[in-house]
Structures are given as structure tokens and as C-alpha cells.
C-alpha positions as CSV (number, residue, x, y, z in Angstrom):
1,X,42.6,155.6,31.9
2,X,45.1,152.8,30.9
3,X,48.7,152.9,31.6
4,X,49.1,151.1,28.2
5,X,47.4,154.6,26.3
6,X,49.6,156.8,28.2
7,X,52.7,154.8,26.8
8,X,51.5,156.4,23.3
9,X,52.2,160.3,25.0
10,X,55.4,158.9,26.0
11,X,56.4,157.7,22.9
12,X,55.2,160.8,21.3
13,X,57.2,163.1,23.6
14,X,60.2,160.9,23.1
15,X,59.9,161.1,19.0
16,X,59.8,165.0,19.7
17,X,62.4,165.6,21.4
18,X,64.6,163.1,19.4
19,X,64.2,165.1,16.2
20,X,64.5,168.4,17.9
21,X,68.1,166.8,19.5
22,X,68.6,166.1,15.6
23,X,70.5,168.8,13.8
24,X,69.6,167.0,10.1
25,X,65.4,167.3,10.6
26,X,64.0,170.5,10.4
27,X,67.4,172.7,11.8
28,X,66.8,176.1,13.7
29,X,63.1,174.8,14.1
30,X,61.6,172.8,17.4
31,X,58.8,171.2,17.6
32,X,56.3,171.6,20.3
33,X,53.0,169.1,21.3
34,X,49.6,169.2,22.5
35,X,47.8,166.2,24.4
36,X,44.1,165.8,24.3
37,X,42.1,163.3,26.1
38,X,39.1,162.8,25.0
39,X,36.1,161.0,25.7
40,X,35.2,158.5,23.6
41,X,31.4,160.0,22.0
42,X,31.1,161.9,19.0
43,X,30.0,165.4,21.1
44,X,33.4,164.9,22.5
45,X,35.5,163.9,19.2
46,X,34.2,166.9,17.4
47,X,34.5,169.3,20.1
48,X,37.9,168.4,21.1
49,X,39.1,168.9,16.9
50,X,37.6,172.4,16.8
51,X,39.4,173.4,20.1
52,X,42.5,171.9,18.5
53,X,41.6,174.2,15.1
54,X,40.6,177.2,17.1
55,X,42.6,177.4,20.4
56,X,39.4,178.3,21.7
57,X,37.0,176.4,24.3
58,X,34.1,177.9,22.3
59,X,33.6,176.4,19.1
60,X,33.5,178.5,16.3
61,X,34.0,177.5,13.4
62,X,36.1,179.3,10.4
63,X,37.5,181.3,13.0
64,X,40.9,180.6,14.9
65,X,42.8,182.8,17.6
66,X,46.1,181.1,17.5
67,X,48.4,183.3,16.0
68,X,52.4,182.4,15.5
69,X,52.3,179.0,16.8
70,X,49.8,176.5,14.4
71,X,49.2,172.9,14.9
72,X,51.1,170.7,11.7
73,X,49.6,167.3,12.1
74,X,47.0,165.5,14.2
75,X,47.4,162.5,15.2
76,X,44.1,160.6,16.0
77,X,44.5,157.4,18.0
78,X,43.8,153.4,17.8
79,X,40.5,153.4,17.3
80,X,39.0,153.8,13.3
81,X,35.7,155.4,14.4
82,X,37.7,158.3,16.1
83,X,39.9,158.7,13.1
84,X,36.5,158.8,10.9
85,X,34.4,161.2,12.7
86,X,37.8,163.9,13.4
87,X,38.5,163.0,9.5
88,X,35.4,163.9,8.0
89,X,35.4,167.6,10.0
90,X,39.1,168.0,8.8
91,X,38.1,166.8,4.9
92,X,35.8,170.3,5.0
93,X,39.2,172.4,5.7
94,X,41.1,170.3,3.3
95,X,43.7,169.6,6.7
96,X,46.1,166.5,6.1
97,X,45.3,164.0,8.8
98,X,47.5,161.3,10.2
99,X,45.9,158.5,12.3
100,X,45.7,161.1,18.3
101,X,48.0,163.7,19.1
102,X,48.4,167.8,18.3
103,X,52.2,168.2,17.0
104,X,53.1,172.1,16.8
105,X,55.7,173.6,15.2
106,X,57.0,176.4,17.5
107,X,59.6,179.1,15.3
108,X,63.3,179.2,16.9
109,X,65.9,181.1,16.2
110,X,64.1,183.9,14.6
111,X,62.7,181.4,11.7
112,X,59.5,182.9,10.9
113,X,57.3,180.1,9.5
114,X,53.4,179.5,9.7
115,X,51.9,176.5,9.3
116,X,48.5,175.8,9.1
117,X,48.1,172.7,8.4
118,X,46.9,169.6,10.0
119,X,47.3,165.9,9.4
120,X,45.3,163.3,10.6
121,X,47.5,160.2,11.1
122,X,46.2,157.3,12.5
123,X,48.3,154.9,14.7
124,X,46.1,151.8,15.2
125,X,45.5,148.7,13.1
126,X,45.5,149.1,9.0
127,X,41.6,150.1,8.5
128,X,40.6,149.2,4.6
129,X,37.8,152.3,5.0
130,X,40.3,154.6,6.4
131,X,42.3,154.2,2.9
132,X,39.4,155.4,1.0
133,X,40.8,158.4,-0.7
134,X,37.1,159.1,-1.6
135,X,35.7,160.1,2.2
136,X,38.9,160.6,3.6
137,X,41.1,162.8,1.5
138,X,43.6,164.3,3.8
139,X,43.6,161.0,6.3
140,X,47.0,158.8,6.7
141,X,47.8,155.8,8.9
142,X,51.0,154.2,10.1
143,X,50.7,150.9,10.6
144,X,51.2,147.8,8.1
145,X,48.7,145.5,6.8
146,X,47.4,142.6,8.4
147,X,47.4,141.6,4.8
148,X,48.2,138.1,6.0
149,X,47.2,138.0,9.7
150,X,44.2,135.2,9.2
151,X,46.8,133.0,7.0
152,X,49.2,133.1,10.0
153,X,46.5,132.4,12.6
154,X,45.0,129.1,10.2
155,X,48.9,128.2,9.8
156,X,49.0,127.8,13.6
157,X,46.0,126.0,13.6
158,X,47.0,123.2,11.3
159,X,50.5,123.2,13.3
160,X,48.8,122.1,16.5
161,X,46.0,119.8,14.3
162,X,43.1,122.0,16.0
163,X,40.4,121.3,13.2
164,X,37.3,122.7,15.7
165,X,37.9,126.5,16.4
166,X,35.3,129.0,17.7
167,X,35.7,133.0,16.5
168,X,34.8,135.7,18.3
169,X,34.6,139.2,16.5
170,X,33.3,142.7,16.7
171,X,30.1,143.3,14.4
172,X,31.2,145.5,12.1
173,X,33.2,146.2,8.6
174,X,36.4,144.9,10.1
175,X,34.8,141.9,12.1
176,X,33.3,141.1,8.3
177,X,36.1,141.2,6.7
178,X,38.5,139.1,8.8
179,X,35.6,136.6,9.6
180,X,35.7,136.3,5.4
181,X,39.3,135.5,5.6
182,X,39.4,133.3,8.1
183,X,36.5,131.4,7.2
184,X,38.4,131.2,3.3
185,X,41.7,130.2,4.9
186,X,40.0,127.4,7.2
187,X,38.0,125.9,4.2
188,X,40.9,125.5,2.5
189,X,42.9,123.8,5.2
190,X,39.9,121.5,6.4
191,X,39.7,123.7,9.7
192,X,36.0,124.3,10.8
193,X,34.7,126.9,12.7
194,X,32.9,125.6,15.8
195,X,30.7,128.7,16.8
196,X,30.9,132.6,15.4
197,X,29.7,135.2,17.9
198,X,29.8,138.3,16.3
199,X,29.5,141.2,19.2
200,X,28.0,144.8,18.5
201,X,30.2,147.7,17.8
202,X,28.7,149.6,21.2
203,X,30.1,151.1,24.6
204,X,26.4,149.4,26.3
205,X,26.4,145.8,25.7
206,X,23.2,144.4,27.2
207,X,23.5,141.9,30.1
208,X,21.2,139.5,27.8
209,X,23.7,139.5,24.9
210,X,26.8,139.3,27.2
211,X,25.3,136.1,28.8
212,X,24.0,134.6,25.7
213,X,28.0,135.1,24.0
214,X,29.6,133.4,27.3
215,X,27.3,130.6,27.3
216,X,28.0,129.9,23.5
217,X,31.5,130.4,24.0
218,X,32.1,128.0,26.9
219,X,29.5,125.0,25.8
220,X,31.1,124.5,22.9
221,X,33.6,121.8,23.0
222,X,36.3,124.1,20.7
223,X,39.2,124.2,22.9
224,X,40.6,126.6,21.0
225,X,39.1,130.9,20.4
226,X,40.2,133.2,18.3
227,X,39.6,136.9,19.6
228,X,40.1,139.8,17.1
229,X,39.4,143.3,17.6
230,X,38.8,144.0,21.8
231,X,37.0,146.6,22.2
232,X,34.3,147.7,25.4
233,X,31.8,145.0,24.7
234,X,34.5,142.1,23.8
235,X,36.1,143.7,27.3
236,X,32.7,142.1,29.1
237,X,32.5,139.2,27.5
238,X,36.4,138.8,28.8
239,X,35.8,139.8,32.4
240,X,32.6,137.7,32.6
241,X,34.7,134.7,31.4
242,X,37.6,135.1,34.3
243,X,34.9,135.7,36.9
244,X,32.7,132.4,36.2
245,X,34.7,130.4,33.4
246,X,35.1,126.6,34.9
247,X,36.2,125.7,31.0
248,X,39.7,126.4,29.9
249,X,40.4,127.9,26.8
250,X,43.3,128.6,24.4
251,X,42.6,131.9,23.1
252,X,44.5,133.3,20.0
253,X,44.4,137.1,20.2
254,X,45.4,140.3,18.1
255,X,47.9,142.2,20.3
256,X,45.9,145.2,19.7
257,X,44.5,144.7,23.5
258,X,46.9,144.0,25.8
259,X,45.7,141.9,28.1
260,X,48.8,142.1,30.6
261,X,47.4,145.5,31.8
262,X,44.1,145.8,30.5
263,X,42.6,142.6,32.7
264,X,42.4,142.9,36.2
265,X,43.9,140.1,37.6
266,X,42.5,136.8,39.2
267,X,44.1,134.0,41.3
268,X,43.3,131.0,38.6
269,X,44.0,132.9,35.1
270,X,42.3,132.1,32.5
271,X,44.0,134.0,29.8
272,X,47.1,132.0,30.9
273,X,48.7,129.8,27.9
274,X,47.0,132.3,25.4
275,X,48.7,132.8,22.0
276,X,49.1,136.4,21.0
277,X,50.0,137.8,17.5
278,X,51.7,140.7,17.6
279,X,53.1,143.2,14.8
280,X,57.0,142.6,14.5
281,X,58.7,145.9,15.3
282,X,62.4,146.4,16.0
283,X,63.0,148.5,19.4
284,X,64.3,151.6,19.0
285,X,67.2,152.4,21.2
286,X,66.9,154.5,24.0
287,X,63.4,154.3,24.9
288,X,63.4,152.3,27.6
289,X,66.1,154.7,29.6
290,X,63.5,157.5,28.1
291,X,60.8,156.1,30.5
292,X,63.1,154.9,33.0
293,X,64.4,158.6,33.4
294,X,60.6,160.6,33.0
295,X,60.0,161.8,36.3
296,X,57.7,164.4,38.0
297,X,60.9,166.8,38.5
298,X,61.9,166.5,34.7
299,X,58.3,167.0,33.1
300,X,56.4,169.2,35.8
301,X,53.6,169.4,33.7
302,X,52.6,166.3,33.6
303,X,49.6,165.8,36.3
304,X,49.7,162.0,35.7
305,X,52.9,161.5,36.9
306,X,52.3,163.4,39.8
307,X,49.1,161.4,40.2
308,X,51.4,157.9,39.7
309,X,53.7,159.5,42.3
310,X,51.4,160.1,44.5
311,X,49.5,157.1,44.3
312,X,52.5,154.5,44.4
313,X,55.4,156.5,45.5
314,X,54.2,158.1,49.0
315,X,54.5,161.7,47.3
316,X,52.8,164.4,49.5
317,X,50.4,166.3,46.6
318,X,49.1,169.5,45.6
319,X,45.6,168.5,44.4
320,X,44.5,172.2,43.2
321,X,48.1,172.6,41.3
322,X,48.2,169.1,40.6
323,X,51.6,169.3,41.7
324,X,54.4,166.9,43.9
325,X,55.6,168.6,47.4
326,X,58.3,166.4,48.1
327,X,58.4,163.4,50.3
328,X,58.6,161.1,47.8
329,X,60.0,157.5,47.8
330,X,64.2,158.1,46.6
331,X,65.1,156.8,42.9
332,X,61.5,156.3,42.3
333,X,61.3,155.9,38.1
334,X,58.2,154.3,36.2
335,X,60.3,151.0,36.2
336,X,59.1,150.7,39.7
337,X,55.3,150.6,39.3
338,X,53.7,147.7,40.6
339,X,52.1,144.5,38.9
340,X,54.2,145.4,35.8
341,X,51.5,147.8,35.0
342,X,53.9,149.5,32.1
343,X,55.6,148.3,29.6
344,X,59.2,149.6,29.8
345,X,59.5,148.6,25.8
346,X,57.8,150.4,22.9
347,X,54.1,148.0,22.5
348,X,52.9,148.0,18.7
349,X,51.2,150.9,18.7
350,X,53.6,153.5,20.8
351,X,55.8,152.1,17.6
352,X,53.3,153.4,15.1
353,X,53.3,157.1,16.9
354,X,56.9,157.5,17.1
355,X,56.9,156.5,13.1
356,X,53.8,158.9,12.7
357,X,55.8,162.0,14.9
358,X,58.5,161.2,12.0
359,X,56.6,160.7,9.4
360,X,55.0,164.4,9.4
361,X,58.3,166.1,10.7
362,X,60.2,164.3,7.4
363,X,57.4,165.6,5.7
364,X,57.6,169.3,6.9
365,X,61.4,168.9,6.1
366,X,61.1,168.4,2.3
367,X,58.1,171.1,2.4
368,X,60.7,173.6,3.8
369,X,63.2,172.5,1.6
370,X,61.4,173.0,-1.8
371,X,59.9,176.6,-0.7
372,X,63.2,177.6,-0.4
373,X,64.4,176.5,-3.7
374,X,61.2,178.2,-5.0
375,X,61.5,181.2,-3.1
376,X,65.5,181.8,-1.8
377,X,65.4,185.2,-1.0
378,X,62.5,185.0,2.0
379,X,64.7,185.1,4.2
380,X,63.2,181.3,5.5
381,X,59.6,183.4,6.1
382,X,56.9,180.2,4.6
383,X,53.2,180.8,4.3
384,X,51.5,178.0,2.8
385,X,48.2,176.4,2.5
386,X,46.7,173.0,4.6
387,X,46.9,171.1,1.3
388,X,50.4,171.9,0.3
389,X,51.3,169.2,2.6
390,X,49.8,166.3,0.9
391,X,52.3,165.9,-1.5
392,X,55.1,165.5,0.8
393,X,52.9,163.1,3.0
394,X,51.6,160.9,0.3
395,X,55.2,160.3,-1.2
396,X,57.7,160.6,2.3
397,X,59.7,157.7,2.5
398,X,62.4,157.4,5.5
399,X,64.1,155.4,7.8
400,X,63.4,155.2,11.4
401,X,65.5,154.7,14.7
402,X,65.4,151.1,13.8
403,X,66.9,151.7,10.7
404,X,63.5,149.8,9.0
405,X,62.0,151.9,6.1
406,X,58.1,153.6,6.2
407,X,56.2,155.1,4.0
408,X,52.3,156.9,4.6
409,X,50.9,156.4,1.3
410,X,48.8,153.2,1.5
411,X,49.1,152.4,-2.3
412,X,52.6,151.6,-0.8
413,X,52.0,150.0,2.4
414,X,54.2,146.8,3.7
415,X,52.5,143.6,4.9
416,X,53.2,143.4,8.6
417,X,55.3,140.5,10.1
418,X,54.5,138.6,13.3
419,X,56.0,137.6,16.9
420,X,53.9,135.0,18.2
421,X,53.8,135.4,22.0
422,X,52.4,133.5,24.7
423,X,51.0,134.2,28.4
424,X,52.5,133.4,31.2
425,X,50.2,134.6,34.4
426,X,53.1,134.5,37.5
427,X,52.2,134.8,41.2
428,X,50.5,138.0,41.6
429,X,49.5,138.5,38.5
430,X,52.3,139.4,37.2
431,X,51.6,138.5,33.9
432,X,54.4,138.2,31.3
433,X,54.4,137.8,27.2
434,X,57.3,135.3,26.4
435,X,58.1,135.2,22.1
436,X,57.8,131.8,21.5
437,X,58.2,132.0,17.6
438,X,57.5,134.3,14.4
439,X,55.4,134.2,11.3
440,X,57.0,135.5,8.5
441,X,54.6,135.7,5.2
442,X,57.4,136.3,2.9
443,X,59.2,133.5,3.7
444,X,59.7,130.6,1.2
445,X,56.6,128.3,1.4
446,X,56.4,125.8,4.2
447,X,58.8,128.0,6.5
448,X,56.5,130.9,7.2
449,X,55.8,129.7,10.7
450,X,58.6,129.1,13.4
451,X,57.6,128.2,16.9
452,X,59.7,126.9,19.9
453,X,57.3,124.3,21.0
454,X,59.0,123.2,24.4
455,X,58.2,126.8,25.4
456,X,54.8,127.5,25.3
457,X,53.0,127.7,28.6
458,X,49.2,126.2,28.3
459,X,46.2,127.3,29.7
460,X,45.6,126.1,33.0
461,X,43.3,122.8,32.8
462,X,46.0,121.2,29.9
463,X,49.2,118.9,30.8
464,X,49.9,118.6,27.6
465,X,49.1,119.6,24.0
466,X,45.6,120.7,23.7
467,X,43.4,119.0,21.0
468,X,40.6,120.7,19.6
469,X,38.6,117.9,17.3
470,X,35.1,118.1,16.6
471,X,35.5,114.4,16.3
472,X,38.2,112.1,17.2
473,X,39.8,109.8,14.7
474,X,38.6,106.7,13.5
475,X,40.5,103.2,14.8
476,X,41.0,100.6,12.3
477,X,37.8,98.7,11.0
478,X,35.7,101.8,11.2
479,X,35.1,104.6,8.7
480,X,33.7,108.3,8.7
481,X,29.8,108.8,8.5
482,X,28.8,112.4,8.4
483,X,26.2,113.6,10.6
484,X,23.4,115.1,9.2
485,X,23.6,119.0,8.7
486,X,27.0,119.4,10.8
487,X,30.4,120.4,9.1
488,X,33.0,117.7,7.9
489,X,34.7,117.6,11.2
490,X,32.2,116.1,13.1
491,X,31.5,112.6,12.1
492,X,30.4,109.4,13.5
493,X,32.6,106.2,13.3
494,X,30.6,103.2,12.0
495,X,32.1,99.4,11.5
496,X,33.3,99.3,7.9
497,X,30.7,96.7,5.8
498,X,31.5,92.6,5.8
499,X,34.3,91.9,3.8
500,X,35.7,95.7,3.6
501,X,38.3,97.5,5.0
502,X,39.1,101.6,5.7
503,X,41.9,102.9,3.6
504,X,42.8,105.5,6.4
């Protein structure tokens, strides 16, 4: 369990009860929710979906025993091999999907309406298989491209001159396909790569493989990593290198993992003075005093809280009702957790749910909207098929809180902008993620990248700039001689022949 995932519930229920607040979405209607946490195995993935589907514990399929109250969309989490596996079931029923949360739609006000329909909307990174309309029909997903994510990273790297760079990626479709652009991007700007380790896609990663990576990754004399894609077995690699690393590193890392929260903290830090690239998202207001506000007494349902109460807040605690007695710490709010263990501001992802929670209940809108202009005299009664929906998904365009516009359809998808953060480890590992500049890939050529220079924190082991060179540059009267099978970075420097001199 990571404080960072259950921001995404937060976000959720915030989006939910913003629209139902909203007299202009879906009037006389409310919508209700449904949490699932599920394991991450394919036994669990499945048999979490058909409970969704079913209402029942038992799975059987084709069959349902929920009666007024039907689920609308599902949303399916960060991760594309969840999205996948819950896809593929929901491509037999023809359900819309948008990529890891049950939204409901509960009738009000004597509204009788049925839906029956389920979208399965994903909220992590931009997948290119997830937008395959072939194998996943009825799947959506809410974040931008990273279109140009490996052009900002190489951009930064000719900005600080590091020419020797190591990559670390996950060994799979995605790790291929950003190790192709980064490798295209760094040929073309005379950057080469120092080492590749490419780790496998698995929850076990052998104690063999985990040394072998660490070893490559901290003999090489690349100052400078890029990490893309944490998942469990990058995770080892990571913890391995705070426990024994005696070589600093810069590391360059997709916000995707969060490592303010997700890395247990150790006295000499060395994720300190990393670079982060994060998705640019306005903040929506309100959300902080949302979290601020979300208390045990407010939302009695939720065990966590009680369980954070408990834990940090000197609660007395029902553990068979999972509920708080009383006792408990005066003002106490989630503001007050220790080790900033939650970010009081929406992360990149909690964005992407609240856009998804709109995104389907926009949807719904202009579905309700053209059944009544089809049928007037229903009296607002709807019955209507899974598919009915996709029409309104594919082509829903709308503005959010932030007043920025989003669409589903990934025919129309924007290209994601950056903030470029860097780590700052405090005292107690209180770590903190300071914007130190932006990449903009729209911007006029030359400009894309703005960076504050004077503020960037480096990793601990640098007093200055760190150089990452294969080589070091030649001083006057010697020249370049390649060395035998390595890249163009590394070279020798050799006196230039009698009566010659180097040009540069």
C-alpha cells in the first residue's frame, strides 16, 4: 500500500462529488463509486472485473444480480498490463473501458435510468498498444503523449554537455520503444549511450540479475542515468543502489514513480540532485482544502483513514469494525502526516483520474441528452446498450477545473508538456521536488527548454556542475584517435604529426 495510490481514490471521490455539487452535469442524477484493491496477478485482475460485472463474489459469468444501480465506467489504473488483461474480458461484453476505479450512477429524484455500461479508462502513461482499436475496442486512456519525452530528456543532455549517459529500462514493448527514441535523438546530437540495462517485466527479479544491473550501473564512468518506467524489479535495482552505492549519480527520471514516497529514506541520499520530468498539469482549485478537510468523521467508511488515524494520530480503534473510538489527536487532517508522506497537491496521475471521472460523466451527459431528443415522452426512463456509449466517449471534448481542454479519443490526443523538477533530500528525509524549469515541445526552436540553473541541487559527491564525458577534450597540439570498437565519444589524444597543427 502506497500513500501516493490512495491519492488516486481521493482524487476520484473529489471529481465525484464536484459534479454531483454541479447543477450543469447530469442534473437530478448523482453519481455513486466503488473502490477495488486488487492484487497485482492475473487470478486477481479477472476475478476482481467479474465481481465488478456481477455484484457477486462468485464468478459467473453472463449473469449479474445488481439490479437498479449499474456500474457506467471502469477505471483501470497506472499500470498497461492491468488495463490489458481487464480489457480483453470487457472486449467479450462489448463494455467501454477507460484506463482503476467502479463509477456508479445511482437514480435521484425519481429519474429512472439504467445503465449498463462499462468503460475502461486508463489513467497511467500514454500506452501505444493500449490505442490499438483492434484488441482493445471499448478501452480509453487519459493521459497525453510522451510524444516528445526522449527529445526533452537529449535536450537536457546537450544543455549540461553530458555526451556519456547510461539508460536503464524495463524489457518490454515500452522499454523498446523509448530505448529507439532515445538512442535516435542521441545519435543525432553526438550523445552516446554508456551502458543499456534492460530489466525484465517481472514481480521476482533474481538476486543474480539485480547484482549483475548494479554492478553495470555503478562501474561505469557515466555520471549521468536515465531511468524510465519504475516498476517492482527497477524498485530493487533502486533500493540496492541507496543501501551499497559509494558512486554518485545524476539520475533523470519519468515522474511516473515518485520517489519522495515510494523510497524509504536513508541518511546520505542518493537520489538527491535527481532530475525529474514530470507531465505539466495546471492544479485544480480546491483539492488541496479537499484533502486537508477528509477526515475519519466526514468519510466513516473509509478503513484507511481510520488505520492513518490510528497509526499517526493516537486514535483508540475498533479493529473488527475498523472504526475510530475517539481519543484522537485535536485538528488532526492528512496535512499532518509525517515525513511528507502525501502529497497535498494533485501528482500527475490523480490529474488523469479526476479528467477520466469527467470525461465518462460528460459522456453520460450528451448520451442523456440525445435519448431524450429521440424519445421525449419517456418520462427520462433510458435503457440502453454497453456500446451506445462509445460514440459519446470517442468524440467528448470538455474543459476541466483548470479550464485546459481533453479529449478520450487517441486519434486526437495532445502531446504532453514538461516541468523539470529536481530533488532535494532535507534532514529526515524529508524529501522535496523544487520546479527548476519547463520543456515546452511546441515552443519556437531553440526555446523549448527553460531551466533556472542557479537552482538545481546536485547529487551528493558534486560541488559543481557534473561532467559526464566518455573522454575529456583534447588541449592544443593533440588530436582525436578513436579507440578501436568503442563509440565516438571515447577517444585517445595523440600529439598531432611534425609540422601540423589541430584545427579544434
Amino acid at each position: 500500500f502506497k500513500l501516493r495510490s490512495y491519492q488516486f481514490s481521493l482524487a476520484f471521490i473529489f471529481a465525484i462529488e464536484e459534479i454531483n455539487r454541479n447543477s450543469h452535469i447530469l442534473p437530478n442524477t448523482s453519481l455513486g463509486f466503488e473502490l477495488y484493491n486488487v492484487k497485482s496477478n492475473q487470478w486477481d485482475i479477472l476475478q476482481e472485473t467479474f465481481i465488478c460485472l456481477t455484484g457477486m463474489r462468485i464468478n459467473i459469468p453472463n449473469y449479474t444480480c445488481r439490479r437498479e444501480k449499474k456500474a457506467a465506467a471502469l477505471l483501470t489504473g497506472i499500470s498497461w498490463e492491468t488495463s490489458a488483461q481487464i480489457g480483453r474480458l470487457l472486449n467479450l461484453y462489448k463494455y467501454p473501458q477507460v484506463r482503476n476505479i467502479a463509477v456508479r450512477k445511482q437514480e435521484t429524484h425519481n429519474k429512472l435510468q439504467t445503465f449498463q455500461m462499462f468503460s475502461n479508462i486508463n489513467f497511467g502513461q500514454f500506452d501505444s498498444i493500449l490505442s490499438d482499436r483492434g484488441q482493445f475496442s471499448s478501452l480509453y486512456q487519459t493521459a497525453p503523449r510522451d510524444t516528445f519525452l526522449s527529445h526533452g530528456i537529449v535536450t537536457l543532455m546537450v544543455y549540461f554537455s553530458w555526451t556519456w549517459v547510461g539508460l536503464v529500462l524495463i524489457d518490454d514493448h515500452n522499454g523498446a520503444e523509448i530505448l529507439s527514441e532515445l538512442r535516435g535523438e542521441m545519435d543525432r546530437n553526438k550523445v552516446c549511450v554508456a551502458f543499456v540495462e534492460m530489466t525484465p517485466d517481472t514481480w521476482i527479479y533474481s538476486g543474480y540479475k539485480l547484482r549483475t544491473s548494479l554492478k553495470q550501473i555503478l562501474k561505469s564512468s557515466a555520471n549521468v542515468v536515465v531511468i524510465c518506467d519504475v516498476t517492482k524489479s527497477l524498485y530493487g535495482i533502486i533500493i540496492h543502489t541507496e543501501i551499497h552505492s559509494v558512486i554518485w549519480k545524476v539520475w533523470i527520471i519519468k515522474s511516473q514513480w515518485d520517489v519522495t514516497t515510494d523510497v524509504p529514506y536513508f541518511v546520505f541520499d542518493p537520489f538527491h540532485g535527481s532530475i525529474i520530468f514530470a507531465q505539466h498539469h495546471d492544479e485544480i482549485s480546491d483539492f488541496r482544502k479537499f484533502i486537508q478537510t477528509y477526515n475519519p468523521s466526514k468519510y466513516p467508511e473509509d478503513y484507511i483513514l481510520a488505520f492513518l488515524w490510528t497509526r499517526y494520530f493516537n486514535c483508540s480503534f475498533s479493529g473488527h469494525e475498523c472504526k475510530i473510538l475517539g481519543n484522537c489527536l485535536p485538528n488532526a487532517s492528512l496535512e499532518m502526516l509525517p515525513g511528507n508522506a502525501l502529497e497535498m497537491d494533485m501528482t500527475e496521475e490523480s490529474y488523469n483520474v479526476y479528467n477520466s471521472v469527467y470525461g465518462v460523466a460528460h459522456s453520460l451527459h450528451e448520451m442523456n441528452l440525445k435519448q431524450v431528443q429521440i424519445h421525449p415522452h419517456r418520462n427520462g426512463e433510458v435503457n440502453t446498450y454497453p456500446w451506445k456509449l462509445h460514440p459519446y466517449l470517442k468524440n467528448i471534448h470538455f474543459k476541466n477545473g483548470a479550464g485546459n481542454l481533453m479529449v478520450l479519443d487517441s486519434k486526437w490526443k495532445l502531446d504532453a508538456k514538461y516541468d523539470i523538477l529536481n530533488l532535494w533530500n532535507f534532514p529526515d528525509g524529508l524529501r522535496q521536488k523544487l520546479k527548476v524549469g519547463t520543456f515546452s515541445p511546441k515552443a519556437p526552436q531553440g526555446q523549448e527548454l527553460f531551466l533556472s540553473d542557479h537552482m538545481i541541487q546536485w547529487a551528493i559527491g558534486f560541488t559543481e556542475l557534473p561532467r559526464s564525458v566518455c573522454s575529456e577534450s583534447c588541449v592544443p597540439g593533440f588530436r582525436k584517435s578513436l579507440q578501436e570498437g568503442k563509440t565516438a565519444c571515447c577517444y585517445d589524444c595523440t600529439p598531432c604529426p611534425e609540422n601540423e597543427i589541430s584545427n579544434e
